[in-house]
Each structure stands twice: as structure tokens, then as C-alpha cells.
N, CA, C and O of each residue as an XYZ file, in Angstrom:
324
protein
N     -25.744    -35.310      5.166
C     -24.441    -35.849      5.502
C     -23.754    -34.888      6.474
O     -23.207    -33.957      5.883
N     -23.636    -34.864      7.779
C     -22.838    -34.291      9.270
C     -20.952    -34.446      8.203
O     -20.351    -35.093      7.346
N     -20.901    -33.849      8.693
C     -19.126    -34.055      8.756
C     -18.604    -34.299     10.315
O     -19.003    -33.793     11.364
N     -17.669    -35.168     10.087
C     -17.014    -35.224     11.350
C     -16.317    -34.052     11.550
O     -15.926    -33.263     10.689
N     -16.163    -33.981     12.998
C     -14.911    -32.607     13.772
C     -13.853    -32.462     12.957
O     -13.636    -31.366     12.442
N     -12.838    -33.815     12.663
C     -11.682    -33.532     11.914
C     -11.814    -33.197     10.465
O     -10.918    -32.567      9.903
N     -13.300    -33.739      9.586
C     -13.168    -32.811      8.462
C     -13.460    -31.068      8.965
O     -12.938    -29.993      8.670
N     -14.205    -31.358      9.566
C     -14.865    -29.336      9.643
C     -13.804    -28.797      9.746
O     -13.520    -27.942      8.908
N     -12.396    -29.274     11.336
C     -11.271    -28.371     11.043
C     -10.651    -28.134     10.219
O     -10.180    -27.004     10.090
N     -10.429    -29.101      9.372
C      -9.746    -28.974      8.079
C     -10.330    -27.710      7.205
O      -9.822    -26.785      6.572
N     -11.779    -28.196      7.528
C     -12.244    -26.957      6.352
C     -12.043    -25.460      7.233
O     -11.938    -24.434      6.562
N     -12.014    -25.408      8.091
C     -11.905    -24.205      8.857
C     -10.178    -23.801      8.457
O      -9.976    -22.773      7.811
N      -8.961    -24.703      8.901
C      -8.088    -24.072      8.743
C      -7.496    -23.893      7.371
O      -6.482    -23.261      7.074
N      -8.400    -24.636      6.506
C      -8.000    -24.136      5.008
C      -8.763    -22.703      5.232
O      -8.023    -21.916      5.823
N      -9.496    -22.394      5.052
C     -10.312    -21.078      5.413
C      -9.751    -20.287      5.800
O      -9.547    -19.303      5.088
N      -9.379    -20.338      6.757
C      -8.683    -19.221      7.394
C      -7.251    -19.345      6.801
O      -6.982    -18.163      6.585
N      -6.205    -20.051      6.420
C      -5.233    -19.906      5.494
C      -5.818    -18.804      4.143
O      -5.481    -17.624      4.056
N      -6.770    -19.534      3.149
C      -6.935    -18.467      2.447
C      -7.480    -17.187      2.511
O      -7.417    -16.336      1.624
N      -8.081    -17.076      3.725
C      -8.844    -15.674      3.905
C      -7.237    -14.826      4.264
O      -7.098    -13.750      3.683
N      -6.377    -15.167      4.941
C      -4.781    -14.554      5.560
C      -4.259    -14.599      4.228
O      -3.587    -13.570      4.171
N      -4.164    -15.205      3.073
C      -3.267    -15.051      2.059
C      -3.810    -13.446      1.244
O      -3.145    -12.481      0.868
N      -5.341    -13.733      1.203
C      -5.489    -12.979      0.501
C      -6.026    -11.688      1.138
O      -6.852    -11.090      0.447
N      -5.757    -11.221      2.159
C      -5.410     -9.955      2.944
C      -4.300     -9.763      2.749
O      -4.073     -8.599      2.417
N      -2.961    -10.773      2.837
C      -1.515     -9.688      2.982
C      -1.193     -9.483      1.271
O      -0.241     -8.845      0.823
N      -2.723    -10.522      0.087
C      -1.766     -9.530     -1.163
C      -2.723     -8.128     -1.227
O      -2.275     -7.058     -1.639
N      -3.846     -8.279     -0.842
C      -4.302     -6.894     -0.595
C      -3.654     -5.680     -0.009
O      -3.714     -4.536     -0.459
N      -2.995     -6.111      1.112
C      -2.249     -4.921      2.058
C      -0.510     -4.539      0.344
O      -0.063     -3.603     -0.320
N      -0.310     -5.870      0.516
C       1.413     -5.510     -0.179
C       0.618     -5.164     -1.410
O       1.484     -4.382     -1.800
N      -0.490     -5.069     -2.550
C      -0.177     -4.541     -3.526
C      -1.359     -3.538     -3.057
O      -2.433     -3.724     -3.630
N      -1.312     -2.521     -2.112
C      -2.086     -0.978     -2.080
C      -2.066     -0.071     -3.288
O      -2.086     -0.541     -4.426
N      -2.036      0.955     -3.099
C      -2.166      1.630     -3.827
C      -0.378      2.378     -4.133
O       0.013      2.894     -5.180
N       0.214      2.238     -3.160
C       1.635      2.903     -3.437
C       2.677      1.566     -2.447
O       2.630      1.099     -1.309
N       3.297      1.424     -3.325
C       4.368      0.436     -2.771
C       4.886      1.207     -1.433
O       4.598      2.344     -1.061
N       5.642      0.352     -0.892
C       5.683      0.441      0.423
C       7.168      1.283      0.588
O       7.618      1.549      1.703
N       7.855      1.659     -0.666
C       9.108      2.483     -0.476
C       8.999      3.837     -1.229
O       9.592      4.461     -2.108
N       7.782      3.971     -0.304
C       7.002      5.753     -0.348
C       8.191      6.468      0.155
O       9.051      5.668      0.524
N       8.514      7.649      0.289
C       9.267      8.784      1.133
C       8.096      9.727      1.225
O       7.656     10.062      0.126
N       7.642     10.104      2.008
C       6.846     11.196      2.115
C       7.308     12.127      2.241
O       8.267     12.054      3.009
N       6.994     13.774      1.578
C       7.737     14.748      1.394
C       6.307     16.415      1.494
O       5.849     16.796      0.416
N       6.018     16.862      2.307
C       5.118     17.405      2.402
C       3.596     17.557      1.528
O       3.023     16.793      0.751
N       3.240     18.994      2.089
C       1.586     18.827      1.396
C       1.287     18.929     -0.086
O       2.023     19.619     -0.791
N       0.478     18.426     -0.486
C      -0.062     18.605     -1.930
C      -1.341     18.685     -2.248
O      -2.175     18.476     -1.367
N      -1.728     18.988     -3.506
C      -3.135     19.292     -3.694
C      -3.848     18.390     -5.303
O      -5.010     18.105     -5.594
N      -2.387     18.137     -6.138
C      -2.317     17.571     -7.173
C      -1.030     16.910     -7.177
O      -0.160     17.229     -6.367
N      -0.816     15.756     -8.283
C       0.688     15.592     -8.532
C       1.561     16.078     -8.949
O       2.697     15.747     -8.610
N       1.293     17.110     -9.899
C       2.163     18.354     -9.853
C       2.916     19.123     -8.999
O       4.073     19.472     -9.228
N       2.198     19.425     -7.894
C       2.551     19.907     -6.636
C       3.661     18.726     -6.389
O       4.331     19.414     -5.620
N       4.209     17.784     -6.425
C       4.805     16.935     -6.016
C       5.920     16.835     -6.995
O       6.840     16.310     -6.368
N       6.244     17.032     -8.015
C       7.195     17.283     -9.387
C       8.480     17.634     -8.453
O       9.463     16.895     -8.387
N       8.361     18.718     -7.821
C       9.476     19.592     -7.518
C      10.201     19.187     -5.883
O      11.349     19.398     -5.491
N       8.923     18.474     -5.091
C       9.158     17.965     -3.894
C      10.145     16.622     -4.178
O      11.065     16.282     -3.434
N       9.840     16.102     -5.123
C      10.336     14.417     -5.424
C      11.686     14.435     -6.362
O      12.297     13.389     -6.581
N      12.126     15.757     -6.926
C      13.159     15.857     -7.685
C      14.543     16.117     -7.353
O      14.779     16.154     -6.145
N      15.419     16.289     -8.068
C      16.695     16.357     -7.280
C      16.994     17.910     -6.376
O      16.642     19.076     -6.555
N      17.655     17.346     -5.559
C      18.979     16.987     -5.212
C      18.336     15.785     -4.608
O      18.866     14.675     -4.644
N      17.087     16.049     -4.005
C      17.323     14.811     -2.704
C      16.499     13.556     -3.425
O      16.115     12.539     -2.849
N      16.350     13.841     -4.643
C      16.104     12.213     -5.347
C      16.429     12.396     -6.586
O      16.547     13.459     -7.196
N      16.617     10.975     -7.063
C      17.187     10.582     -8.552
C      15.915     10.876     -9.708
O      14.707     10.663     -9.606
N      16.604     11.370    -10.677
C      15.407     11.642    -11.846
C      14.281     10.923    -12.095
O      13.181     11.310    -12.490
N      14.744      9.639    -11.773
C      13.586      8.745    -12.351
C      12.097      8.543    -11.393
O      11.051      7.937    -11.627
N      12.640      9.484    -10.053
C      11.846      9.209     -8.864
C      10.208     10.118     -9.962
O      10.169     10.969    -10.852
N       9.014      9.202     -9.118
C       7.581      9.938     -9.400
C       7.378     10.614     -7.734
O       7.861     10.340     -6.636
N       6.590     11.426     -8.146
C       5.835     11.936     -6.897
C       4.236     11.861     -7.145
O       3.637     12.438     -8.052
N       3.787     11.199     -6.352
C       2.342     10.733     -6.100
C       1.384     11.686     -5.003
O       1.649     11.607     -3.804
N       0.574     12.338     -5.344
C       0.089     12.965     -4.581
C      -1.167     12.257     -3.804
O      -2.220     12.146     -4.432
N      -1.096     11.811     -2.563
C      -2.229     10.989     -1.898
C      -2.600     11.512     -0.866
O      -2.174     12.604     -0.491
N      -3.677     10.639     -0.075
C      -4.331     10.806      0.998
C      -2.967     10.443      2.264
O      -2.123      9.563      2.432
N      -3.305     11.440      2.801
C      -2.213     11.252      3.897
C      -2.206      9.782      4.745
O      -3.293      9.437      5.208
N      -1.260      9.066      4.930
C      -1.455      7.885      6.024
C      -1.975      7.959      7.273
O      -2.475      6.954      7.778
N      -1.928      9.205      7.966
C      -2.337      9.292      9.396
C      -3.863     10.317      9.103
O      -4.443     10.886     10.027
N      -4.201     10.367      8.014
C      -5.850     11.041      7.626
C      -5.678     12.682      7.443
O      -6.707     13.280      7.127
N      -4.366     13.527      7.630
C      -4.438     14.836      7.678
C      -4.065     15.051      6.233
O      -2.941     14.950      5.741
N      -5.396     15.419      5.533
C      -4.752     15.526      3.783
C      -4.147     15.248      3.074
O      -3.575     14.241      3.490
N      -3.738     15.540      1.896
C      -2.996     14.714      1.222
C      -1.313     15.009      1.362
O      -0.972     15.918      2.119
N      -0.804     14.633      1.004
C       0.725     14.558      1.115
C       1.760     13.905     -0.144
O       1.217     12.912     -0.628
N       2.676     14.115     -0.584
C       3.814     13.574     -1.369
C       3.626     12.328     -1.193
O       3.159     12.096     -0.078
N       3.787     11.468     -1.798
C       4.998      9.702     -1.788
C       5.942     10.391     -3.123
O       5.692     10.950     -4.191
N       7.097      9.996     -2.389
C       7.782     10.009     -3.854
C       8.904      8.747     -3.640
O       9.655      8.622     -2.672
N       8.817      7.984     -4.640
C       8.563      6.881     -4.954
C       9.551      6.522     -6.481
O       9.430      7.387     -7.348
N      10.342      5.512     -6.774
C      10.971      5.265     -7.858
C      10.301      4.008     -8.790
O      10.041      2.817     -8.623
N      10.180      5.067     -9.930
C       9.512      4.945    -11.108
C       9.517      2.770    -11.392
O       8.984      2.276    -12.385
């Protein structure tokens, strides 16, 4: 059984609808939400305790110690809990 042109597009632009849905929940649920502050280098999350704490953030803030975004080691997110 051929399919006609107008089914195949159909099946193509359903396709490509779901292949695009399920890239942007991949990208939005990464590994650290997207209202990171980055706050210098680290080696553990510990190292990050004191970077992510007050004055210049609220108690409840975490500090996440990750792979840097631009590839140069790891770095702070600090990030609310």
C-alpha cells in the first residue's frame, strides 16, 4: 500500500512536531534550571556553600557545583532551593 503525498506530509509534519516538542523538554528540564547565577570556581559542592550564601543570596539559595557552560571547569550555579 504507497501512501499518497498528502498522507506522507502529514506523517512528516507530525514528526517533526514531535521530534521539536521533545527537544525543548529536554533542553528546559537540564540538569540546572535556567535561573542559575554563576559565582566562581569549584571542585565540589561544598566549595559552593559559601559562594551561594548571604549577603548576596537568600538562605534558602543551593549552590551546585557543575561543569562550566562555556567547557572551562567547573563553576558555582547558585540557584533557589
Amino acid at each position: 500500500m504507497a501512501l499518497s503525498r498528502l498522507q506522507f506530509v502529514v506523517i512528516l509534519v507530525i514528526c517533526s512536531f514531535l521530534v521539536n516538542s521533545q527537544s525543548k523538554d529536554v533542553r528546559e528540564n537540564g540538569d540546572h534550571p535556567s535561573q542559575c547565577v554563576y559565582k566562581g570556581p569549584c571542585s565540589s559542592n561544598t566549595d559552593c556553600r559559601s559562594q551561594c550564601g548571604p549577603p548576596d543570596f537568600p538562605p534558602e539559595t543551593i549552590g551546585l557545583c557543575q561543569a562550566s557552560p562555556r567547557g572551562h571547569g567547573n563553576i558555582c550555579c547558585c540557584a533557589k532551593d
